[in-house]
C-alpha positions in Angstrom: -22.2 15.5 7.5 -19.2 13.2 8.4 -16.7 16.6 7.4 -19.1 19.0 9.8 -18.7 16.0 12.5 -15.2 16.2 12.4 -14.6 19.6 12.5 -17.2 20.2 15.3 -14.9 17.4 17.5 -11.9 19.0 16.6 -13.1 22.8 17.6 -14.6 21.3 21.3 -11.4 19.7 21.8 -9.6 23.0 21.0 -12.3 24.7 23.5 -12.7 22.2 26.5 -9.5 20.3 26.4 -7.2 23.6 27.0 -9.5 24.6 30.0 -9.1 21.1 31.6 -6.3 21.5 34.5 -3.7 19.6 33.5 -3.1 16.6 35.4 -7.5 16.1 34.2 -6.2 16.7 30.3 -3.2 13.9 30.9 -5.3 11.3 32.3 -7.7 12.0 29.6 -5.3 11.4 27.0 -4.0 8.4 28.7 -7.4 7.1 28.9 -8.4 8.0 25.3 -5.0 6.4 24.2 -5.6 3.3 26.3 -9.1 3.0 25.3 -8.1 2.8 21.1 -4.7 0.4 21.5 -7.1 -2.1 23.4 -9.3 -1.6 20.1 -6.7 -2.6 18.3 -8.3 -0.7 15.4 -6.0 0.1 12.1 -4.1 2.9 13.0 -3.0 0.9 16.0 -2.1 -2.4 13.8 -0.4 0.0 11.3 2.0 1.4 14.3 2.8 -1.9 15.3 3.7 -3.2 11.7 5.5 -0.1 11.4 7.8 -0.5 14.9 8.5 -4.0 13.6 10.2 -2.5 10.7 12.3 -0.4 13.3 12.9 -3.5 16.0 13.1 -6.3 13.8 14.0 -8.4 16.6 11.6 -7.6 18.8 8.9 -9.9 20.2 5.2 -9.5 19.8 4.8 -8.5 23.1 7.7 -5.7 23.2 5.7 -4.4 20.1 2.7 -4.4 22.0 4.6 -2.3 24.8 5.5 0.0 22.3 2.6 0.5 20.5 0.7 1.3 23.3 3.4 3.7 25.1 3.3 4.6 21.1 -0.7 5.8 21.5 0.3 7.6 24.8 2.5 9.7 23.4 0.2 10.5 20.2 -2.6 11.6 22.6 0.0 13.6 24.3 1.3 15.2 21.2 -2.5 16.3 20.9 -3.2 17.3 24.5 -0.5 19.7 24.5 -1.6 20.9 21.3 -5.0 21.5 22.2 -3.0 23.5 25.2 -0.7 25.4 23.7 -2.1 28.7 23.1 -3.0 28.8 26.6 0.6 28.2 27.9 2.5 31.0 29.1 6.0 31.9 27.2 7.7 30.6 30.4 5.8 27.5 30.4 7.2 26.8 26.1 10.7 28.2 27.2 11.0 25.7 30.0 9.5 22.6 28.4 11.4 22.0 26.0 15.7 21.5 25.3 17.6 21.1 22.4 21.3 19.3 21.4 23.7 21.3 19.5 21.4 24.2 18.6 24.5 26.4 17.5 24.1 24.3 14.1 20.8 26.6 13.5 21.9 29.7 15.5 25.1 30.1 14.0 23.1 29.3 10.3 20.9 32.2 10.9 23.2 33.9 12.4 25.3 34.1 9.1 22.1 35.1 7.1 22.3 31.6 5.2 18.8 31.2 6.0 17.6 26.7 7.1 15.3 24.6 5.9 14.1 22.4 9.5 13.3 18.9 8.5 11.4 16.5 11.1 10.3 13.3 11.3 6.5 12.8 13.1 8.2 12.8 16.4 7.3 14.1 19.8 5.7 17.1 19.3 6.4 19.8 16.5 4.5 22.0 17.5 5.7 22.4 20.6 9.0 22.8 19.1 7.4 25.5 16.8 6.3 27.3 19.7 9.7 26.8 21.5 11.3 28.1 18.2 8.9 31.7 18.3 9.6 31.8 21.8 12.6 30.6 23.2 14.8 31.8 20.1 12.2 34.5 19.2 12.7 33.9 15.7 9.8 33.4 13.0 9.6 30.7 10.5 7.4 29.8 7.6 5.8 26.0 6.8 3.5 24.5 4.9 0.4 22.4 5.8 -2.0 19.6 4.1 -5.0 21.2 3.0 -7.6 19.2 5.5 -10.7 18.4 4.9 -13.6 20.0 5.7 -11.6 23.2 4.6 -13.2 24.7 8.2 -10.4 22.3 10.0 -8.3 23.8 7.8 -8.7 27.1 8.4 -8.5 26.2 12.2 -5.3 24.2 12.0 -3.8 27.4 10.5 -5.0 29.9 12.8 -3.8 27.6 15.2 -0.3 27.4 14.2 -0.7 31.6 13.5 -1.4 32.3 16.6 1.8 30.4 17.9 3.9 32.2 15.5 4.1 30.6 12.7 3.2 31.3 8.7 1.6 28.8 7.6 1.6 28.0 3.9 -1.0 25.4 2.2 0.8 22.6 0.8 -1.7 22.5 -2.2 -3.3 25.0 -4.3 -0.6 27.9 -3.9 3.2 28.6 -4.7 4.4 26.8 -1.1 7.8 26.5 -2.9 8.5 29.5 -4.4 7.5 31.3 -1.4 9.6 29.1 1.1 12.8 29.7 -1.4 12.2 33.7 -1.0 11.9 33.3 3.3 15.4 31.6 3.0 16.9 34.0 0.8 16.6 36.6 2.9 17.8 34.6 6.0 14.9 32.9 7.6 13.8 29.7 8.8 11.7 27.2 7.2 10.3 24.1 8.9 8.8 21.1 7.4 7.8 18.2 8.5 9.4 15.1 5.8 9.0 11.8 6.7 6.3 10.3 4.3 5.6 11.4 0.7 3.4 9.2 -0.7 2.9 10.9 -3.9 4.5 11.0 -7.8 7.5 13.2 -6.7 9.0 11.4 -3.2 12.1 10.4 -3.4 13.3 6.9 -3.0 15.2 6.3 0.3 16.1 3.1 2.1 14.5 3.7 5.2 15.4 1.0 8.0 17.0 -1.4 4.9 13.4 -1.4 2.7 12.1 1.3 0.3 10.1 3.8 1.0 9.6 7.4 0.1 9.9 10.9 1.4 9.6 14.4 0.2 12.4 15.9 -2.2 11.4 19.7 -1.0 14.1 19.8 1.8 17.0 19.2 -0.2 15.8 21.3 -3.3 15.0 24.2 -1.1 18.3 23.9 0.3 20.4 23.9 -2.9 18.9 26.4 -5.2 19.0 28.9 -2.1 22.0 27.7 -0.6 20.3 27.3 3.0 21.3 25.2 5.3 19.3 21.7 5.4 19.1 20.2 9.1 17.3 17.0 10.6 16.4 17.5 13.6 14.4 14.5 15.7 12.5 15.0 19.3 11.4 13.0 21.8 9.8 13.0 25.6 11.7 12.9 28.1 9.4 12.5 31.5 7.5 16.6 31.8 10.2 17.3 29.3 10.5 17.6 25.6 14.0 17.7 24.1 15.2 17.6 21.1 18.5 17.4 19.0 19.6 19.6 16.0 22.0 17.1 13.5 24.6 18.4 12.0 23.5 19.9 8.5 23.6 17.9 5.5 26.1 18.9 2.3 25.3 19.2 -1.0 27.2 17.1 -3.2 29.6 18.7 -4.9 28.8 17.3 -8.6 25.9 14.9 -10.1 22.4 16.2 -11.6 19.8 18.4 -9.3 17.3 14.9 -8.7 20.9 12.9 -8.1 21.8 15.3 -5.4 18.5 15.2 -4.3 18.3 11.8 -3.5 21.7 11.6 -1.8 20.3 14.2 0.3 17.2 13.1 0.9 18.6 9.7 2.2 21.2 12.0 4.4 17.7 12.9 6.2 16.4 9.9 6.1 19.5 8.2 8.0 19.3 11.0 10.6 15.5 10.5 11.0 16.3 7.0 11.8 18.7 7.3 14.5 16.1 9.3 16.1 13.3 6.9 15.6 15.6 3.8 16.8 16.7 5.6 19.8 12.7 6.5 20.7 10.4 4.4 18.9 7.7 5.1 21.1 7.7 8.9 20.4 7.6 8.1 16.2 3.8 8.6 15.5 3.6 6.9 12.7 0.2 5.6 12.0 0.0 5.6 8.4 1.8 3.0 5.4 5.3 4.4 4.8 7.3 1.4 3.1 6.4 1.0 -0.1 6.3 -2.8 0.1 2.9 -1.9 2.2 1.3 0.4 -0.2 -1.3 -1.5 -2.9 0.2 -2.2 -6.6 -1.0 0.4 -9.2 -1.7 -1.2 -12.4 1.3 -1.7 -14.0 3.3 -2.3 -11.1 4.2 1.2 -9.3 2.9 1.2 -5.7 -0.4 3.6 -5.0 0.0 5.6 -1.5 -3.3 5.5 0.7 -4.5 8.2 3.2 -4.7 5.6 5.8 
């Protein structure tokens, strides 16, 4: 019951919200956003422990500022999202600019092929669409198999019908499959700030521990892609966006040593991005792994909240 509850939600807010006119669907979101910081429920606790991590000096009531601009720009990410397959090309093309883009056009350009990595910034999507649009180029990424699998399935069709391949993170050769897009020269884009599971790779994130996803920087060396961070943020009607400069692979050490070095090369460019726009960073979920419960034996156990 609770699975067919959510996915009925999720489908009206895909059918009504992209119908609403647009200054309606804003003050909705606003409203929505307004209506769960005041909650103060967990996901809105969990930002705010989170942006502490990011301002240590800030005061409790700075956090609160940004933890509620935080929920603002969540609801946005989900308005627009809800909206974008009824947005014209123009409308993508126009909304969104990006820094130093020649690092990926001159990449793809040379048939290298990149692997995209993003923090939970802004809106990817958006930048997805942008991407399909604006550059007119395709690229493949994977996705968390949801459930029920119904909000799966509608999550992918979703990102399809933007222009995307969409690739389920579980239960299939994502990898193998991503490795064969960048051979022949394309674009993969992944989203690879939180890994909570067996194979993350240990970064220092912000000076404490946590862990992210090693899939980046593997891709990148056994195809010989480029690997570039890339962090987003709003900017008033705008969404913009900067492309970092792409990150080397060591030249000598074991294939898990120059994963983590490059890993951690992502994780420092995430952070810049995340320092300079903390509000736009929707992360509402642990991440350090000083937050996450002991297993027995000592290792820390992720959680899906």
């Amino acid at each position: 019951m609770k699975d067919r509850l959510t996915d009925a939600l999720y489908g009206l807010g895909w059918s009504t919200v992209k119908k609403l006119p647009e200054p309606v669907a804003e003050r909705l979101g606003r409203t929505i956003a307004d209506a769960a910081w005041k909650r103060r429920g967990k996901g809105v606790l969990r930002l705010e422990a989170n942006l502490a991590r990011v301002l240590p000096d800030a005061t409790p009531q700075r956090l609160a500022e940004l933890s509620r601009a935080g929920m603002r720009s969540y609801l946005r990410y989900w308005m627009e999202s809800f909206r974008l397959p009824s947005w014209s090309r123009e409308r993508i093309k126009d909304g969104v600019d990006v820094k130093d883009l020649h690092h990926l056009t001159d990449g793809l350009a040379a048939g290298k092929g990149a692997v995209v990595a993003l923090p939970h910034l802004a809106n990817w999507d958006l930048a997805g669409a942008w991407v399909t649009t604006r550059l007119e180029t395709p690229f493949t990424t994977v996705a968390e198999r949801l459930k029920p699998e119904t909000l799966y399935d509608r999550f992918v069709a979703y990102r399809e019908s933007l222009g995307m391949e969409v690739l389920p993170h579980t239960g299939g050769s994502a990898f193998g499959t991503l490795a064969r897009r960048l051979r022949a020269g394309g674009l993969v884009c992944l989203v690879a700030d939180r890994d909570l599971s067996a194979s993350g790779v240990e970064v220092k994130f912000f000076g404490e521990s946590a862990r992210m996803p090693g899939g980046p920087a593997m891709l990148a060396q056994q195809t010989g892609a480029l690997l570039l961070p890339v962090t987003l943020w709003y900017d008033g009607a705008m969404m913009r966006g900067r492309i970092h400069p792409p990150v080397d692979v060591p030249e000598t050490g074991t294939r898990a040593e120059k994963t983590s070095v490059m890993t951690q090369a992502l994780a420092d460019a995430f952070a810049t991005g995340i320092a300079d726009h903390p509000e736009d960073w929707h992360m509402l979920q642990r991440l350090w792994l000083a937050d996450l419960e002991p297993r027995p034996g000592g290792t820390a156990a992720g959680e899906p909240s």
